[in-house]
py3Dmol code that shows the C-alpha trace and the ligand (Angstrom):
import py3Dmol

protein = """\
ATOM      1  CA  UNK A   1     150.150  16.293 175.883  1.00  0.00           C
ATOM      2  CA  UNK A   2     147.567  18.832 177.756  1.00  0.00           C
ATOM      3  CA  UNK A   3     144.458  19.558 176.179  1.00  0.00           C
ATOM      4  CA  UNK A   4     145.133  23.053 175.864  1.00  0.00           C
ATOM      5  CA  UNK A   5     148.707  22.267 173.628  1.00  0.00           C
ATOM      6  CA  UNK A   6     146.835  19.930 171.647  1.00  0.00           C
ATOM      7  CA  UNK A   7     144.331  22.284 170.404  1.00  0.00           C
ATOM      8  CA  UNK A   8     147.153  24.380 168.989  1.00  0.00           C
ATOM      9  CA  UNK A   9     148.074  22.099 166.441  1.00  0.00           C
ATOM     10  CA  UNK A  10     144.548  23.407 165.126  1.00  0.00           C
ATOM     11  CA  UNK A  11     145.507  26.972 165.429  1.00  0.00           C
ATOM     12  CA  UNK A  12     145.318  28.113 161.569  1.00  0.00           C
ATOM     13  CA  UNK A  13     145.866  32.485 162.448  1.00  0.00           C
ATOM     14  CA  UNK A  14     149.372  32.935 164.531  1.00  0.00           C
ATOM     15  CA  UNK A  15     150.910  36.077 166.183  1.00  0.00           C
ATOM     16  CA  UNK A  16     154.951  35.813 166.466  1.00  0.00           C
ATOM     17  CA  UNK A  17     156.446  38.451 169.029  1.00  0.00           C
ATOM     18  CA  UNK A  18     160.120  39.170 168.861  1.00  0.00           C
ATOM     19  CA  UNK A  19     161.900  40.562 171.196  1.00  0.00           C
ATOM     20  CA  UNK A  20     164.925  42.989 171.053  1.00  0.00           C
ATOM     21  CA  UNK A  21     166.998  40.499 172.834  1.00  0.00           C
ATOM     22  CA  UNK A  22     166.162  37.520 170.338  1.00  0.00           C
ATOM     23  CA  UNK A  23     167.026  39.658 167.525  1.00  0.00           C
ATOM     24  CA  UNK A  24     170.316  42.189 168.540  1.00  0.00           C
ATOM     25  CA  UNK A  25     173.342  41.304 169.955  1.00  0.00           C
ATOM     26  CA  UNK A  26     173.820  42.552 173.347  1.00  0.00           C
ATOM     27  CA  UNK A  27     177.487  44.121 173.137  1.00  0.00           C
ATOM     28  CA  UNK A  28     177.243  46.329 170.070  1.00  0.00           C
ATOM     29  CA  UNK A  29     173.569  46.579 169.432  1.00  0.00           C
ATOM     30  CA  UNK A  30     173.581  45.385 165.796  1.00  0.00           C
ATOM     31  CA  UNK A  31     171.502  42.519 164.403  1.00  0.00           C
ATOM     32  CA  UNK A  32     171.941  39.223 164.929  1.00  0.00           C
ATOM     33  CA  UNK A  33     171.907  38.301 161.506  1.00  0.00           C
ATOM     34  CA  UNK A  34     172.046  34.425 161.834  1.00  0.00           C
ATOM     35  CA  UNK A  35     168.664  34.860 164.030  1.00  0.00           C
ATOM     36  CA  UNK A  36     166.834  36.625 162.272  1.00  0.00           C
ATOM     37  CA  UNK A  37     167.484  34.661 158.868  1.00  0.00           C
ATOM     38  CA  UNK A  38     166.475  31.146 160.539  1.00  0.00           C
ATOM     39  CA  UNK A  39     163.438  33.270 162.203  1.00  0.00           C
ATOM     40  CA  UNK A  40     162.554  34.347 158.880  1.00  0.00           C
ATOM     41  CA  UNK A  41     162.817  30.952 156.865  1.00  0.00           C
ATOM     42  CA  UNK A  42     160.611  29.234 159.784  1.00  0.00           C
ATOM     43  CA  UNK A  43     157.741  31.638 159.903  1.00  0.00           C
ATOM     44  CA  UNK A  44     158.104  31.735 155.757  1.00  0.00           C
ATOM     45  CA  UNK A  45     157.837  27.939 155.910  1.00  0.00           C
ATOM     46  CA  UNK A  46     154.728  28.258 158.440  1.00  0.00           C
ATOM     47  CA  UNK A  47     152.963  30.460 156.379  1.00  0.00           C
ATOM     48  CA  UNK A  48     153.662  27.904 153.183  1.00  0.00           C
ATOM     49  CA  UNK A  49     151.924  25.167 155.269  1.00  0.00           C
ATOM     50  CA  UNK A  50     148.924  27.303 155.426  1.00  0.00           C
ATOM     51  CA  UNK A  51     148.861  29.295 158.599  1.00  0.00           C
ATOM     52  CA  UNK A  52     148.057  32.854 158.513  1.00  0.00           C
ATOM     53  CA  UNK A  53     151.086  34.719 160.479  1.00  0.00           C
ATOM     54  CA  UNK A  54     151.609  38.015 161.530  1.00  0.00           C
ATOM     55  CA  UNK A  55     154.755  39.308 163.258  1.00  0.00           C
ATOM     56  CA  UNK A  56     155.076  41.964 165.973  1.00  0.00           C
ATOM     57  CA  UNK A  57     158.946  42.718 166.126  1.00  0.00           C
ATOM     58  CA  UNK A  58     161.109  45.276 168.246  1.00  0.00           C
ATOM     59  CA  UNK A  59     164.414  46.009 167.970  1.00  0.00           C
ATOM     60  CA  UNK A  60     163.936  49.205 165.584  1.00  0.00           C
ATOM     61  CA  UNK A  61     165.954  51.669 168.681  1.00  0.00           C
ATOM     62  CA  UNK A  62     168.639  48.258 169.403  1.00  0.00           C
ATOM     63  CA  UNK A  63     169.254  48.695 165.599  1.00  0.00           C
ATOM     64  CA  UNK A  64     169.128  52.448 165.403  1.00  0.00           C
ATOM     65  CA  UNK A  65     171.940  52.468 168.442  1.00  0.00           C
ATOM     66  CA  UNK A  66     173.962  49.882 166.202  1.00  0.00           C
ATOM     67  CA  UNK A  67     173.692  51.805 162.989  1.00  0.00           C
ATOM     68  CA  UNK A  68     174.400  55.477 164.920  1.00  0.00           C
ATOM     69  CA  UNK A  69     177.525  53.790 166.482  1.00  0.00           C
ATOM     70  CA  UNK A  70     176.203  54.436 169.859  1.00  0.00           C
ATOM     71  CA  UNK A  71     177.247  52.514 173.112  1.00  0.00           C
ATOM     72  CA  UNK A  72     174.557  52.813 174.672  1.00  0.00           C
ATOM     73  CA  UNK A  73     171.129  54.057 174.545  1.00  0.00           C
ATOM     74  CA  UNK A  74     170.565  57.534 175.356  1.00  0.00           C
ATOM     75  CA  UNK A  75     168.674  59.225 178.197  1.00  0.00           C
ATOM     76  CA  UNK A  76     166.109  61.374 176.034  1.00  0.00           C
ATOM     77  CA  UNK A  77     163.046  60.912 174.593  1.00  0.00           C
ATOM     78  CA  UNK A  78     163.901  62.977 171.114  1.00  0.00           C
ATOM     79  CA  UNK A  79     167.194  60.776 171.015  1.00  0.00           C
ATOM     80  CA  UNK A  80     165.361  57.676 171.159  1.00  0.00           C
ATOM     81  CA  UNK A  81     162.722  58.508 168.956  1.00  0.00           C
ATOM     82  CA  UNK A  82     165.604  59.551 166.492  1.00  0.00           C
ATOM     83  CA  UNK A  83     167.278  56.057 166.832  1.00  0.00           C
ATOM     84  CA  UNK A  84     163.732  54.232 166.457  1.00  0.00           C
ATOM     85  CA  UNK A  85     163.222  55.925 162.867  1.00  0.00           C
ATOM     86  CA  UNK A  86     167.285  54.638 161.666  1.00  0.00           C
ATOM     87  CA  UNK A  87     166.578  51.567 163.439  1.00  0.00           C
ATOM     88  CA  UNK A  88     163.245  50.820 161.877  1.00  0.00           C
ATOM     89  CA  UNK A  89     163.949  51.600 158.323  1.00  0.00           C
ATOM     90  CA  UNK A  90     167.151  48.616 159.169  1.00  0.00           C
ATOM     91  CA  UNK A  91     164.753  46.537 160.538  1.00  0.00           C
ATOM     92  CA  UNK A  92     162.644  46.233 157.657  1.00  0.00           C
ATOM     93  CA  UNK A  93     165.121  46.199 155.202  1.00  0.00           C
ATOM     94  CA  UNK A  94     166.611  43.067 156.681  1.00  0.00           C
ATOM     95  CA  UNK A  95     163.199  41.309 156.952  1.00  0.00           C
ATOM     96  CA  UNK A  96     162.647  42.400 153.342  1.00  0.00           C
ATOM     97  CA  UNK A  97     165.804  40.916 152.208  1.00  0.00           C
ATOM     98  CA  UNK A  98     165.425  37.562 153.990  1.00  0.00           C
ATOM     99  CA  UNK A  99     161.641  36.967 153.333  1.00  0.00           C
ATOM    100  CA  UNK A 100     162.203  38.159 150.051  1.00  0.00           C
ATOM    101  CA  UNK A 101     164.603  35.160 149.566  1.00  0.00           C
ATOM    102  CA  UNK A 102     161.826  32.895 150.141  1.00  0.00           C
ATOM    103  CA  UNK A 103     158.786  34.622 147.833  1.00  0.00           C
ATOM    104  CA  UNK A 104     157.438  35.699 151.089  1.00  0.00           C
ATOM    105  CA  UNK A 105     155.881  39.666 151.016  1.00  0.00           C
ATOM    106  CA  UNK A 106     155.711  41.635 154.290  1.00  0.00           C
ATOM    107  CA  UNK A 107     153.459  44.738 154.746  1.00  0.00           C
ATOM    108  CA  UNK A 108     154.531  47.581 157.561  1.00  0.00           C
ATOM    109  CA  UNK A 109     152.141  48.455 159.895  1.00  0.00           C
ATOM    110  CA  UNK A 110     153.301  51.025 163.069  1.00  0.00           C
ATOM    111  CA  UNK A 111     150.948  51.487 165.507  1.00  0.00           C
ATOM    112  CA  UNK A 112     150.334  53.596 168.495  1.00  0.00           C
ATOM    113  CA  UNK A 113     148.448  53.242 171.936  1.00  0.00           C
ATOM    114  CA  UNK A 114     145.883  54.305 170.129  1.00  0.00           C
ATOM    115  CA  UNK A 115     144.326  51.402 169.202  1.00  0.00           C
ATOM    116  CA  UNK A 116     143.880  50.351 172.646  1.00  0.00           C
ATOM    117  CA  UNK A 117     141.823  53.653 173.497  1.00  0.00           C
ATOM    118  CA  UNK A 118     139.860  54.534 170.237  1.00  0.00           C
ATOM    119  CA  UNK A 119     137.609  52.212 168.209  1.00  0.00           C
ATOM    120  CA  UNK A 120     138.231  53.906 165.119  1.00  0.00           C
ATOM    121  CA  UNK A 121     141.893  52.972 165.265  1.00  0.00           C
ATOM    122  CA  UNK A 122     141.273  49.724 166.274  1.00  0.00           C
ATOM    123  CA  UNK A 123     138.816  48.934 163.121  1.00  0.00           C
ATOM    124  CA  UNK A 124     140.813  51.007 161.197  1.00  0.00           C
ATOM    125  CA  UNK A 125     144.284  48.721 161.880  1.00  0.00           C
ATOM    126  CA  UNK A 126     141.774  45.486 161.801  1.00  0.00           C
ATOM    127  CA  UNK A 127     140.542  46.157 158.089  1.00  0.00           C
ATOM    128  CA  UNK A 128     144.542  46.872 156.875  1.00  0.00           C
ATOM    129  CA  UNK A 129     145.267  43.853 159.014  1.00  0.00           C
ATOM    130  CA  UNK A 130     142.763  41.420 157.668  1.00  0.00           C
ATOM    131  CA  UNK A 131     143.144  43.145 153.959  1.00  0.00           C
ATOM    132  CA  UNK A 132     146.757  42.341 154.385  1.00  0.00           C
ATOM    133  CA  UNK A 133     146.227  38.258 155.490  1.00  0.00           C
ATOM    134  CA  UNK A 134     143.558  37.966 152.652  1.00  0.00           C
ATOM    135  CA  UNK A 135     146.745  38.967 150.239  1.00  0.00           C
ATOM    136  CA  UNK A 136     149.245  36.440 151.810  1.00  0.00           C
ATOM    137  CA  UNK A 137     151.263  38.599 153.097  1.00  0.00           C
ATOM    138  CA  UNK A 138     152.901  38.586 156.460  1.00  0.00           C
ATOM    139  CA  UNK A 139     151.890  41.944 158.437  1.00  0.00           C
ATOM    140  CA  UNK A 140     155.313  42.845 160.241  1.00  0.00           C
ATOM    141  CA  UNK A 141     153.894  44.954 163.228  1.00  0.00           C
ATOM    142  CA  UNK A 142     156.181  47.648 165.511  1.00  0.00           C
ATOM    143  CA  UNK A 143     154.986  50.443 167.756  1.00  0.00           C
ATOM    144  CA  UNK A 144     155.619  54.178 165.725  1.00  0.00           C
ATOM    145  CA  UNK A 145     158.258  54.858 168.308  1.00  0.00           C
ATOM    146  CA  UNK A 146     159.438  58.212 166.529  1.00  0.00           C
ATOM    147  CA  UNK A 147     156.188  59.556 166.850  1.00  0.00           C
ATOM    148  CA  UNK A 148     154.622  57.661 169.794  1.00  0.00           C
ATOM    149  CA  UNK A 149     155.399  59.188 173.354  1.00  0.00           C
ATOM    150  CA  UNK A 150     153.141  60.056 176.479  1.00  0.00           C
ATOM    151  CA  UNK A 151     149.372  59.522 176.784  1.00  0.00           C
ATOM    152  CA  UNK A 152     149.666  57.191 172.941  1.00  0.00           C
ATOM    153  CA  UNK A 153     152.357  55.026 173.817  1.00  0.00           C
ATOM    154  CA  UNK A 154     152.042  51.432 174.730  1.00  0.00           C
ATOM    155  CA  UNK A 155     155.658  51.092 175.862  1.00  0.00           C
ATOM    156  CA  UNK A 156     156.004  47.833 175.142  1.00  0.00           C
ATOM    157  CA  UNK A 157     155.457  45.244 172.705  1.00  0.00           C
ATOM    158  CA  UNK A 158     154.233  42.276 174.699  1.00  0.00           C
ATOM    159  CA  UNK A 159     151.362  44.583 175.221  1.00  0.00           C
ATOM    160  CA  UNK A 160     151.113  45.678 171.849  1.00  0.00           C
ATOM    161  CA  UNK A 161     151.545  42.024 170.229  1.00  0.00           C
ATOM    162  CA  UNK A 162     147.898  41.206 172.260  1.00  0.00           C
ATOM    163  CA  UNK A 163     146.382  43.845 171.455  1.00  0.00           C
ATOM    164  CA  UNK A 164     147.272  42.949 167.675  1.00  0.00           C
ATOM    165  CA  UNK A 165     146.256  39.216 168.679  1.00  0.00           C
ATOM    166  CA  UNK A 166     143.005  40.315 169.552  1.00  0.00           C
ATOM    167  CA  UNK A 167     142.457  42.924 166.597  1.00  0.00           C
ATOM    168  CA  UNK A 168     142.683  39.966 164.454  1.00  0.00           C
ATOM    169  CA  UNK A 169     141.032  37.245 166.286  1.00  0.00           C
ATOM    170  CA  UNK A 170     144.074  35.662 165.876  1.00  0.00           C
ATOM    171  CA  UNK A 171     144.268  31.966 168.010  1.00  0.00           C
ATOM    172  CA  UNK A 172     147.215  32.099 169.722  1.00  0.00           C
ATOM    173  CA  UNK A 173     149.637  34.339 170.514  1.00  0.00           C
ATOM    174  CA  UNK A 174     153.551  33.133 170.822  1.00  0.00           C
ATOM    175  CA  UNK A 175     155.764  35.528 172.496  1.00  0.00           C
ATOM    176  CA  UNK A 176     159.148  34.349 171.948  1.00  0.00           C
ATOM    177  CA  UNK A 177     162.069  35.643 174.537  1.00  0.00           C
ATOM    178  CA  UNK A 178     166.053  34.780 175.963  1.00  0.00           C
ATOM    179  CA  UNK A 179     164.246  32.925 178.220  1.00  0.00           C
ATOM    180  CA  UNK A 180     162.976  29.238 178.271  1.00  0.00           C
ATOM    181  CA  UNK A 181     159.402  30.500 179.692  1.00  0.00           C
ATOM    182  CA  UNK A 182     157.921  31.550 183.010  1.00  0.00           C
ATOM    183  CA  UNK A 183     159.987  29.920 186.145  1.00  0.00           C
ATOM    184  CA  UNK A 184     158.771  29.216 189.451  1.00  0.00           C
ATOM    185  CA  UNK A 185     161.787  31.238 190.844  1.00  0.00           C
ATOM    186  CA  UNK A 186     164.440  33.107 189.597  1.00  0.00           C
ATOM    187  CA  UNK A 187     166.743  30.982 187.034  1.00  0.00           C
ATOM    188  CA  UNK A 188     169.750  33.341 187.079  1.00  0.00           C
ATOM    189  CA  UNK A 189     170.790  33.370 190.959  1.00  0.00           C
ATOM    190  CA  UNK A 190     168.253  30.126 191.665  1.00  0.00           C
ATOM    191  CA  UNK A 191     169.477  26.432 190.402  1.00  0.00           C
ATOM    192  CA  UNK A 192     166.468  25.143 191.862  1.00  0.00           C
ATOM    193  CA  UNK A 193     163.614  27.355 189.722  1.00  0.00           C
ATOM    194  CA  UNK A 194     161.770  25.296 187.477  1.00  0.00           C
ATOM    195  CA  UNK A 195     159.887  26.265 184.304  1.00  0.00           C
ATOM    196  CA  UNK A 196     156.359  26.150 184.756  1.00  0.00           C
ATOM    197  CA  UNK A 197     154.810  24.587 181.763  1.00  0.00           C
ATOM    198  CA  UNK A 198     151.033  25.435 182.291  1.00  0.00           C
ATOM    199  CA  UNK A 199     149.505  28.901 183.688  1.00  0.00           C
ATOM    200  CA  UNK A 200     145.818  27.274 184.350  1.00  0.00           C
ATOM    201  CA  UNK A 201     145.471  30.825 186.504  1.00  0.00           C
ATOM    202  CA  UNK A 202     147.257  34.206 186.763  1.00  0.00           C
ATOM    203  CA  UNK A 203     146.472  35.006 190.212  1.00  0.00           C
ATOM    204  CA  UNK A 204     149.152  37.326 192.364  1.00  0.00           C
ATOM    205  CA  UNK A 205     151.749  34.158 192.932  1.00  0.00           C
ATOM    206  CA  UNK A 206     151.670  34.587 189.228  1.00  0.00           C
ATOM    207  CA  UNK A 207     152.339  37.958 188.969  1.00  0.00           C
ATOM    208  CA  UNK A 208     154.871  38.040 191.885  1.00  0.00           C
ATOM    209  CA  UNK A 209     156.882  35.589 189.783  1.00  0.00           C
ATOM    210  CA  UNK A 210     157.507  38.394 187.063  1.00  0.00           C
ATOM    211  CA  UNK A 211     159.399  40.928 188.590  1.00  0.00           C
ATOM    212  CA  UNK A 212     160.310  43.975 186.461  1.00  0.00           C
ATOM    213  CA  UNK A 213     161.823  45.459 183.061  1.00  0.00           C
ATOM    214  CA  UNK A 214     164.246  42.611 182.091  1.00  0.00           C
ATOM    215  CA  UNK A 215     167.620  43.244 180.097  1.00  0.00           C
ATOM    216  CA  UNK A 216     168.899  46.233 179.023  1.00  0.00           C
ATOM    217  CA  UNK A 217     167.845  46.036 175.762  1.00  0.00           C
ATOM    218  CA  UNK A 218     164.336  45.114 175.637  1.00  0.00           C
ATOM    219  CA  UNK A 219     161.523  46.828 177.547  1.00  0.00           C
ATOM    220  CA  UNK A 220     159.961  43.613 178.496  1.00  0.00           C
ATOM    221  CA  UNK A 221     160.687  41.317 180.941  1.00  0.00           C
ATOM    222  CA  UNK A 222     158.051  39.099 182.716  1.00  0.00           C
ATOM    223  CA  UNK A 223     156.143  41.463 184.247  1.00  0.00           C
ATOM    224  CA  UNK A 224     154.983  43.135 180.582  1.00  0.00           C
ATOM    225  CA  UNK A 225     154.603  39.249 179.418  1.00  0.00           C
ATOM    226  CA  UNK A 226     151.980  38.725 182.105  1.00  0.00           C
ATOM    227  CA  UNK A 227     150.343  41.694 181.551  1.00  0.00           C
ATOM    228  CA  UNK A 228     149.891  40.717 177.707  1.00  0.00           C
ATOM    229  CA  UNK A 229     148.717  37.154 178.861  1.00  0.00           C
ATOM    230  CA  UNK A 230     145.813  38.556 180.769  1.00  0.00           C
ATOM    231  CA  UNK A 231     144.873  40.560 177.251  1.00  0.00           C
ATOM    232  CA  UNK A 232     145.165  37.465 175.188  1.00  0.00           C
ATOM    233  CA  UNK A 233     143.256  35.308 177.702  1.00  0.00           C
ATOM    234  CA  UNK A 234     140.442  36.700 178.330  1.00  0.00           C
ATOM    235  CA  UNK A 235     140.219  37.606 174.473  1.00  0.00           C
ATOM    236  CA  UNK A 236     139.987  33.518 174.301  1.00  0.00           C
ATOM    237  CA  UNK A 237     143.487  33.453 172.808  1.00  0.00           C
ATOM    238  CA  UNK A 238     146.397  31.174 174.485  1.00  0.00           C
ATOM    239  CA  UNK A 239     149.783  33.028 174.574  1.00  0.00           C
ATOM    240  CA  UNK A 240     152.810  31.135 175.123  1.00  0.00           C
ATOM    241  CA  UNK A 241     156.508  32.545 175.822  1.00  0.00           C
ATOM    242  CA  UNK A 242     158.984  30.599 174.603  1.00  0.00           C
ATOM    243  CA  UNK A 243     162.716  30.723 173.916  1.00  0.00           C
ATOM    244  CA  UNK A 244     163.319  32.454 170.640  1.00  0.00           C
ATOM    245  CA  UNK A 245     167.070  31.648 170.657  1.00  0.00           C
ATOM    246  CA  UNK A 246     166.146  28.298 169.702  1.00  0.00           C
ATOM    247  CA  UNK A 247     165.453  27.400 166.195  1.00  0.00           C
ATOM    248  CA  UNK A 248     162.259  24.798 165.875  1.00  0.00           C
ATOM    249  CA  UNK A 249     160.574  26.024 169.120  1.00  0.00           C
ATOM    250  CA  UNK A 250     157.704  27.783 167.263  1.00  0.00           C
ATOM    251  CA  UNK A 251     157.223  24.992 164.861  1.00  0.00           C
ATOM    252  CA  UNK A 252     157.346  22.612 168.391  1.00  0.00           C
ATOM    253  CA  UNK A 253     154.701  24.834 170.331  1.00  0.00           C
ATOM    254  CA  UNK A 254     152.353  24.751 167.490  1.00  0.00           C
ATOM    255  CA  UNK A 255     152.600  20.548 166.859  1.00  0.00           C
ATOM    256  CA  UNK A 256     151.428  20.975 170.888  1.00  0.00           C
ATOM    257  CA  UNK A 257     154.815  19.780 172.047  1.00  0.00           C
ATOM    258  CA  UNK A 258     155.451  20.708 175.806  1.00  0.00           C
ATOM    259  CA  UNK A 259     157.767  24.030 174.831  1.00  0.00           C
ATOM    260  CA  UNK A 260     158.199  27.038 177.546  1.00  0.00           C
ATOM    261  CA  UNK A 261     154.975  28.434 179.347  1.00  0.00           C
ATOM    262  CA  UNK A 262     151.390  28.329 177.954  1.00  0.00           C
ATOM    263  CA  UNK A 263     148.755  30.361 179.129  1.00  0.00           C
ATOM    264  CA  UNK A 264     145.618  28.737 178.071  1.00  0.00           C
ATOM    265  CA  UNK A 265     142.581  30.973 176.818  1.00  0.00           C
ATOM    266  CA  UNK A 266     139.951  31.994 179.391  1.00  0.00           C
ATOM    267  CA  UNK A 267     137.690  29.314 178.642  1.00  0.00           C
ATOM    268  CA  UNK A 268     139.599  26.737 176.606  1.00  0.00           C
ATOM    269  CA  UNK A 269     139.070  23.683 178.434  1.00  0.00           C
ATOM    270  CA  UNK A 270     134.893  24.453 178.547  1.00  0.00           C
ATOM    271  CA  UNK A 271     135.301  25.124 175.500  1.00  0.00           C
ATOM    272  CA  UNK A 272     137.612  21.789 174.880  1.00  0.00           C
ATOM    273  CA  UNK A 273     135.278  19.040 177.412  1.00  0.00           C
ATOM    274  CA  UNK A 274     131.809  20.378 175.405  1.00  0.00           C
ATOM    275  CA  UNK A 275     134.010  19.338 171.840  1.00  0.00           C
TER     276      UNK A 275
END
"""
ligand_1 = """\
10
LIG
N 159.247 49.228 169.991
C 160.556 49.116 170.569
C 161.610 48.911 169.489
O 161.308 48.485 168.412
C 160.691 47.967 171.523
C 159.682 47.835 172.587
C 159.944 46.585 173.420
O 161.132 46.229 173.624
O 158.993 45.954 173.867
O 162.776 49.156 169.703
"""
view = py3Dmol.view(width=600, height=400)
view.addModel(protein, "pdb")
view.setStyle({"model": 0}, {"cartoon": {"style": "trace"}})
view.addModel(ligand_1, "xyz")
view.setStyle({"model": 1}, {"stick": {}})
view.zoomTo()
view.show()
């Protein structure tokens, strides 16, 4: 086991990123129900052993698009901020239902780029944040896409989910995806790309390796994962991405089993050979 997955069976404060591909279905846009529930139960079971979680989710617009009937998501701004206030409002109802089934209470925080430009903000979500953890409750975190466009919009919520990692000093950020991790080509049209387990650097081979916006869904893709790992890292929090389609891979990552892509913190093993 490397030294930096063995420290996360330490970690005690946890930030869980969904992603709109973990948690819709791709044809009609609706929820994948079956998902989300085992989701739910493990970070509800998590949280019973004593860690402190907090959950940055999309999928509000996927599950505005399935509730309007859509096909497709539309081309405008207004449209899309439409479908991200059905969608949310679904969202949370189905995360209040299934964490409700296990005594587990959420709180719902939306956020804006604001928090990465103004201090205020930032303090302002960390004291709601921490208030929140102190309760034992589960913060469920999603940008305010009805409201958020232009110059206060993160975009994306790998970026937002480090930003939230680092408002809360949280100790490691998992960022769980359709994909197994971060491969040394490109899995889909290359049966030779292999998953890299260990990111000791992100240098520009690194960031070549994540090309751009992944599936039509989800905003993401690589290149948005990377971006959040350099946040989290040099914040002296490890981020992994890891396959959310299958169940037990967060409880594996944080028993330090070798599970999709770490990037250790900025730091770590210093911080691990002077222990
Ligand atoms: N905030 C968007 C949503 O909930 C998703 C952003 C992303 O896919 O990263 O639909």
């Amino acid at each position: 086991m490397s030294a930096a997955r063995e420290i996360l069976k330490n970690s005690k404060r946890v930030v869980v990123k969904v992603g709109t591909s973990t948690l819709a279905h791709s044809g009609s846009y609706k929820l994948n129900l079956y998902r989300i529930e085992h989701l739910i139960r493990e970070l509800a079971d998590l949280h019973n052993s004593g860690k402190e979680i907090v959950l940055v989710t999309s999928g509000a617009i996927a599950a505005g698009i399935g509730k309007a009937g859509l096909k497709s998501k539309p081309d405008t701004i207004p449209e899309n901020q439409a479908l991200a206030a059905i969608g949310q409002g679904v969202l949370m109802h189905i995360y209040e239902k299934f964490f409700a089934e296990y005594g587990q209470t959420i709180g719902q925080l939306l956020l804006t780029g604001e928090i990465a430009t103004d201090e205020h903000s930032r303090e302002n979500a960390r004291n709601s944040l921490t208030a929140l953890i102190k309760m034992g409750v589960i913060p469920v975190i999603n940008e305010n896409d009805a409201v958020a466009v232009d110059e206060i919009k993160i975009g994306d919520n790998d970026n937002l989910s480090a930003m939230v990692a680092e408002i809360v000093g949280a100790d490691v950020l998992i960022i769980l995806t359709d994909i197994d991790g971060l491969f040394d080509g490109n899995p889909k049209n290359d049966e030779n790309a292999r998953l890299i387990s260990e990111v000791s650097k992100i240098d520009s081979r690194i960031e070549k390796l994540a090309g751009g916006a992944g599936t039509k869904l989800g905003t993401g893709g690589m290149f948005t994962k990377i971006q959040a790992a350099k946040i989290a890292t040099r914040a002296g929090i490890s981020m992994l991405i890891v396959n959310g389609k299958e169940i037990g891979n967060l409880r594996r990552v944080l028993n330090g089993e070798e599970v999709g892509t770490i990037f250790p913190a900025v730091g770590e093993t210093d911080r691990l050979t002077v222990r």
